[in-house]
Backbone as CSV, one residue per row, in Angstrom:
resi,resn,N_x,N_y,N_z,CA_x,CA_y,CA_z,C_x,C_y,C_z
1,UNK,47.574,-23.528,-1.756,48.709,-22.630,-1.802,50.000,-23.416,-1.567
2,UNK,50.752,-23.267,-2.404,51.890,-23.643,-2.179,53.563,-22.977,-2.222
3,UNK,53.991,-22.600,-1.137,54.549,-21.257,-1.102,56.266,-21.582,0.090
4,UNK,57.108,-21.235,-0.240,58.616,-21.212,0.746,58.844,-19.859,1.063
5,UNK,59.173,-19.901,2.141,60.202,-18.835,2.881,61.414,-19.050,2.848
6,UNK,62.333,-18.625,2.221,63.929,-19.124,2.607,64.731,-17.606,2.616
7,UNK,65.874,-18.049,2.874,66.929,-17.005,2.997,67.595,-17.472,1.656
8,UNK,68.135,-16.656,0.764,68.663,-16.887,-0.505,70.640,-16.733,-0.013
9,UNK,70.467,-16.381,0.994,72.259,-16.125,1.759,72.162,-17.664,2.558
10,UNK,71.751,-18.254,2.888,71.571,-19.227,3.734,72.019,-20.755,2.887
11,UNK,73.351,-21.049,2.826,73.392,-22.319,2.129,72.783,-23.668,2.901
12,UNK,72.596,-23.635,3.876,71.321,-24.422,4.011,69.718,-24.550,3.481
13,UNK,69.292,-23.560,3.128,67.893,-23.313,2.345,68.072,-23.677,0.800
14,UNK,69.247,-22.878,0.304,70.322,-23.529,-1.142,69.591,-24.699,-1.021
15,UNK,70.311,-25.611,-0.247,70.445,-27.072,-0.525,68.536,-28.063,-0.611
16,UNK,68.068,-27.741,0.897,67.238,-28.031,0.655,65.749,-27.207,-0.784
17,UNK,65.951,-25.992,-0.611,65.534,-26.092,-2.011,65.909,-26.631,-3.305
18,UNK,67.080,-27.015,-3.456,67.574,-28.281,-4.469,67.151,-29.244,-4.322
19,UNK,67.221,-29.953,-3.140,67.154,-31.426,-2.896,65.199,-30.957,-3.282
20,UNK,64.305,-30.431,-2.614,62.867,-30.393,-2.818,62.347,-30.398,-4.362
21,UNK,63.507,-29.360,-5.477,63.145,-29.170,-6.430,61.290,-28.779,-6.795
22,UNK,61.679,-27.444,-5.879,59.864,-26.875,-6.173,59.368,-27.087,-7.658
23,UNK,58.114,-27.424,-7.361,57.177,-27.135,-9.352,57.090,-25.933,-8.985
24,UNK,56.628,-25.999,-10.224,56.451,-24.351,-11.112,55.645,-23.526,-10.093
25,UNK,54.481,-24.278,-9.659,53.290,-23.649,-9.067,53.746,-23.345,-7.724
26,UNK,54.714,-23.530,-7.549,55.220,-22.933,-6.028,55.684,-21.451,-6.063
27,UNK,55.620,-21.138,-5.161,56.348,-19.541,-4.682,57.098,-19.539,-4.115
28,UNK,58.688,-18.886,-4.015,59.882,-18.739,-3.555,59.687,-17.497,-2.980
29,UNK,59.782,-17.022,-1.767,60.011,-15.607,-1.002,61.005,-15.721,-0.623
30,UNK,62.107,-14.979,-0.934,63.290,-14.100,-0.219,62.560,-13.591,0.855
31,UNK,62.820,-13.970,2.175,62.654,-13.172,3.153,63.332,-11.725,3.432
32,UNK,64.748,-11.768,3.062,65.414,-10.552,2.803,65.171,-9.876,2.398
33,UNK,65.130,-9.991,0.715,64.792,-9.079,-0.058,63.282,-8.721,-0.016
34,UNK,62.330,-9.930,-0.205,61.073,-9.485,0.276,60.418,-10.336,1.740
35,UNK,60.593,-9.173,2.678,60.239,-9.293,4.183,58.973,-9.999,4.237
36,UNK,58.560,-10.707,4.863,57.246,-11.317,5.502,57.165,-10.006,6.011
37,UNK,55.313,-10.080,5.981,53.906,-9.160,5.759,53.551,-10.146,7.287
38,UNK,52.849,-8.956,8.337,52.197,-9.306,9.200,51.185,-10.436,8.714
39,UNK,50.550,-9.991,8.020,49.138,-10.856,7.485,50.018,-12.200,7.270
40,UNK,51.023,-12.410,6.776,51.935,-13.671,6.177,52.521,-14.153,7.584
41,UNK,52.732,-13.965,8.213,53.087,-14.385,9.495,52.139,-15.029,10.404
42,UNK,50.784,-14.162,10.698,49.505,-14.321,11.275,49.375,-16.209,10.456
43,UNK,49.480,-16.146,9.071,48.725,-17.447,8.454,49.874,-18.435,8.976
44,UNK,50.781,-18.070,9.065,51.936,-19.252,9.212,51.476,-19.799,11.034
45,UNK,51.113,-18.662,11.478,50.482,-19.141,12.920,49.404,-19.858,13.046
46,UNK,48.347,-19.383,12.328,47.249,-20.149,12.689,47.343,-21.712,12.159
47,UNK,48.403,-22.051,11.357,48.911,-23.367,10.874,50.066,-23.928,12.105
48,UNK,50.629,-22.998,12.792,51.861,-23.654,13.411,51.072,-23.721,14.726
49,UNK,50.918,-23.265,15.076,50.043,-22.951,16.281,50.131,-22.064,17.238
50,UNK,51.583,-21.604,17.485,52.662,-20.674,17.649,53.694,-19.284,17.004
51,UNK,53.814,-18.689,17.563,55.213,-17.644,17.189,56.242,-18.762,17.213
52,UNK,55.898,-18.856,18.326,57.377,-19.237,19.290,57.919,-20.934,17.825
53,UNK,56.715,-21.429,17.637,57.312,-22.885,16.667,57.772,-22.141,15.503
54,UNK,57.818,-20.941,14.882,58.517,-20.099,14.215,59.496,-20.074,14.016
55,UNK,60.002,-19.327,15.610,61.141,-18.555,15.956,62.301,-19.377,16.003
56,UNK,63.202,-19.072,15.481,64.804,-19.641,15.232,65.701,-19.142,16.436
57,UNK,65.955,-19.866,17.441,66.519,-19.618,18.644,68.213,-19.593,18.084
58,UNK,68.479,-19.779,16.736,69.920,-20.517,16.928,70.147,-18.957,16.038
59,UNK,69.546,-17.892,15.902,69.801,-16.467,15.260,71.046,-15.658,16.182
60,UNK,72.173,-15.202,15.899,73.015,-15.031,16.434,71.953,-13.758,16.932
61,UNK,71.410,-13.185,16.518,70.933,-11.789,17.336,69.964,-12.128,18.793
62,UNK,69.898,-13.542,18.957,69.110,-14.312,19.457,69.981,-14.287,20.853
63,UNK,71.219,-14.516,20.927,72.190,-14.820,21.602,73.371,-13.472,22.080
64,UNK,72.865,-12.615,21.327,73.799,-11.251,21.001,72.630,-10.291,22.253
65,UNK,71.836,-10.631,22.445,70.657,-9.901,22.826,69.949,-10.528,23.821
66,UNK,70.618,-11.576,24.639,70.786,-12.410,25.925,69.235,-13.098,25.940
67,UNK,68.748,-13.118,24.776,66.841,-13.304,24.923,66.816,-14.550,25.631
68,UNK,67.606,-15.550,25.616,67.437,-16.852,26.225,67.360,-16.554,27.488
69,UNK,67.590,-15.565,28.242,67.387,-15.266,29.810,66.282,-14.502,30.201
70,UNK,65.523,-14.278,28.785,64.306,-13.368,29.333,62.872,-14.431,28.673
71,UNK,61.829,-14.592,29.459,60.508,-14.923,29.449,59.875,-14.674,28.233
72,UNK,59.935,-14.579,26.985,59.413,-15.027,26.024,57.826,-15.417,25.761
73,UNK,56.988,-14.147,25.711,55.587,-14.922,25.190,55.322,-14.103,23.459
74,UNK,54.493,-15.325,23.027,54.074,-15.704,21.932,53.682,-13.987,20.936
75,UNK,53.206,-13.050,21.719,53.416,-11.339,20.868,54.790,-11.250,20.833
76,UNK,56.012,-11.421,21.904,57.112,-11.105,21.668,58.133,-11.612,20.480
77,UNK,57.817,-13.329,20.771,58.110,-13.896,19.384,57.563,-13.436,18.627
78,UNK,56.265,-12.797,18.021,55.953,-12.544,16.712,56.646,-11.105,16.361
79,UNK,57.030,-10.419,17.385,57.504,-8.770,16.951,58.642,-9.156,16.629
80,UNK,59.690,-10.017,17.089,61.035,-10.303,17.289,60.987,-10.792,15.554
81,UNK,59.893,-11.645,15.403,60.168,-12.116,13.546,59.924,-10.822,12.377
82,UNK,59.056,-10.149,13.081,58.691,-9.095,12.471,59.591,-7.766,12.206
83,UNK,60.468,-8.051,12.919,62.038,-6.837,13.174,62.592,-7.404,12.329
84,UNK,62.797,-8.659,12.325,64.147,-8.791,11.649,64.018,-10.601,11.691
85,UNK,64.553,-10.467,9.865,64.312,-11.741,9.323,64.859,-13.076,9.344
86,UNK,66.087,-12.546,10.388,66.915,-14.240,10.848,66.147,-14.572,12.193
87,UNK,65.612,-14.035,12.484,64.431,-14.764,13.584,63.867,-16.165,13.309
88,UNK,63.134,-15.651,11.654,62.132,-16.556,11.384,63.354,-18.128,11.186
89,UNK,62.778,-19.251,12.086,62.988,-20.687,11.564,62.891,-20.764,10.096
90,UNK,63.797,-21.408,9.365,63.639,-21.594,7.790,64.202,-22.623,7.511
91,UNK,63.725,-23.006,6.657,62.753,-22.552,5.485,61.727,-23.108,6.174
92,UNK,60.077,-21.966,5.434,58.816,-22.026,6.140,58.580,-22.917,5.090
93,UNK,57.336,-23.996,4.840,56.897,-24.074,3.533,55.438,-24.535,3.778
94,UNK,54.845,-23.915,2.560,53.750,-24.041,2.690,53.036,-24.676,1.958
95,UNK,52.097,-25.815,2.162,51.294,-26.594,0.837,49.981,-27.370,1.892
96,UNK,48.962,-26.385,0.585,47.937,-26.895,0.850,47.338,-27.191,2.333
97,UNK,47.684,-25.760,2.865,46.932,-25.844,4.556,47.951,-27.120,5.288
98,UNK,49.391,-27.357,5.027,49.930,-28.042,5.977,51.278,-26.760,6.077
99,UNK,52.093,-26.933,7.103,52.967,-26.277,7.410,54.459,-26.941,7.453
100,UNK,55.830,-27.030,7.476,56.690,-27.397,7.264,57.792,-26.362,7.551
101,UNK,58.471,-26.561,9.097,58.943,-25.206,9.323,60.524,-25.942,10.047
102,UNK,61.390,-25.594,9.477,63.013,-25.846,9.396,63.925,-26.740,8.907
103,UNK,64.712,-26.934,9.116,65.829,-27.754,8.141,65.994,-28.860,9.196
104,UNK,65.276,-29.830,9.711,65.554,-31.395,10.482,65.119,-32.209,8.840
105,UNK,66.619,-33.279,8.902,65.816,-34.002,7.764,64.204,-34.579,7.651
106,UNK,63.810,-34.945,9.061,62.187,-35.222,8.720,61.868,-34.646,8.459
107,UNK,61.786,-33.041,8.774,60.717,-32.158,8.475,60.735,-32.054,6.596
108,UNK,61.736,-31.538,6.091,62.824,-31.604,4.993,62.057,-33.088,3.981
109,UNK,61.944,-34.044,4.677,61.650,-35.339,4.148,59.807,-35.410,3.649
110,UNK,58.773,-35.013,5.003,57.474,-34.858,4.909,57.437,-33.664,3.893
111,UNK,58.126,-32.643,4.009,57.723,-31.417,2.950,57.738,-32.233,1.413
112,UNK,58.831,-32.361,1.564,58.976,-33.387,-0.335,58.494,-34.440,-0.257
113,UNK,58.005,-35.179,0.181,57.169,-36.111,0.611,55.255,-35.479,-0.330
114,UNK,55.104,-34.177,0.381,53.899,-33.621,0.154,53.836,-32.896,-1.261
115,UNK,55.071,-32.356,-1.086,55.149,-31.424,-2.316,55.110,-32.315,-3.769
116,UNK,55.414,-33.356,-3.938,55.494,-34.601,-5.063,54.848,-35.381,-5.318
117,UNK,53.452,-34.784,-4.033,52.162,-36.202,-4.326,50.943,-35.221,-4.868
């Protein structure tokens, strides 16, 4: 499977989906327009190992909603992605049972790295 999560408003996801230049056989999800599915979340876990390696701490609703002062376990991160889609860390990507989850150039670097071999 080879599959992205991005935000299509997000000119950071823009870019690195340019710079990656998906093949054909990939899948592009708008998280926006089309929301991650519990079941789609669950798989991104049992690959990440975590909610929480998910969860995008830098989400203004993140900070709007004082969560950095409250205790945080791993159901809460997953409901918090499941509400609402600037939670999720992005871009997710997915290939072939490996995982690839945000915009650090390494991460960014191993994804196209994988995606081109």
């Amino acid at each position: 499977m080879k599959k992205i999560y991005y935000l299509s408003t997000c000119d950071t996801c823009k870019r690195i989906l340019n710079e990656l230049k998906p093949l054909g056989d990939m899948e592009l999800q708008d998280i926006k327009s089309d929301p991650i599915t519990p079941q789609q979340l669950k798989e991104m876990r049992s690959l990440s190992g975590s909610y929480e390696a998910l969860f995008s701490k830098r989400a203004r609703l993140f900070s709007e909603r004082q969560l950095k002062d409250k205790q945080l376990e791993d159901k809460d991160y997953e409901a918090l992605i499941l509400e609402h889609y600037t939670f999720l860390k992005r871009p997710v990507i997915l290939v072939n049972n490996q995982i690839f989850i945000g915009n650090s150039k390494k991460v960014v670097a191993a994804a196209k790295e994988t995606i081109h071999t």
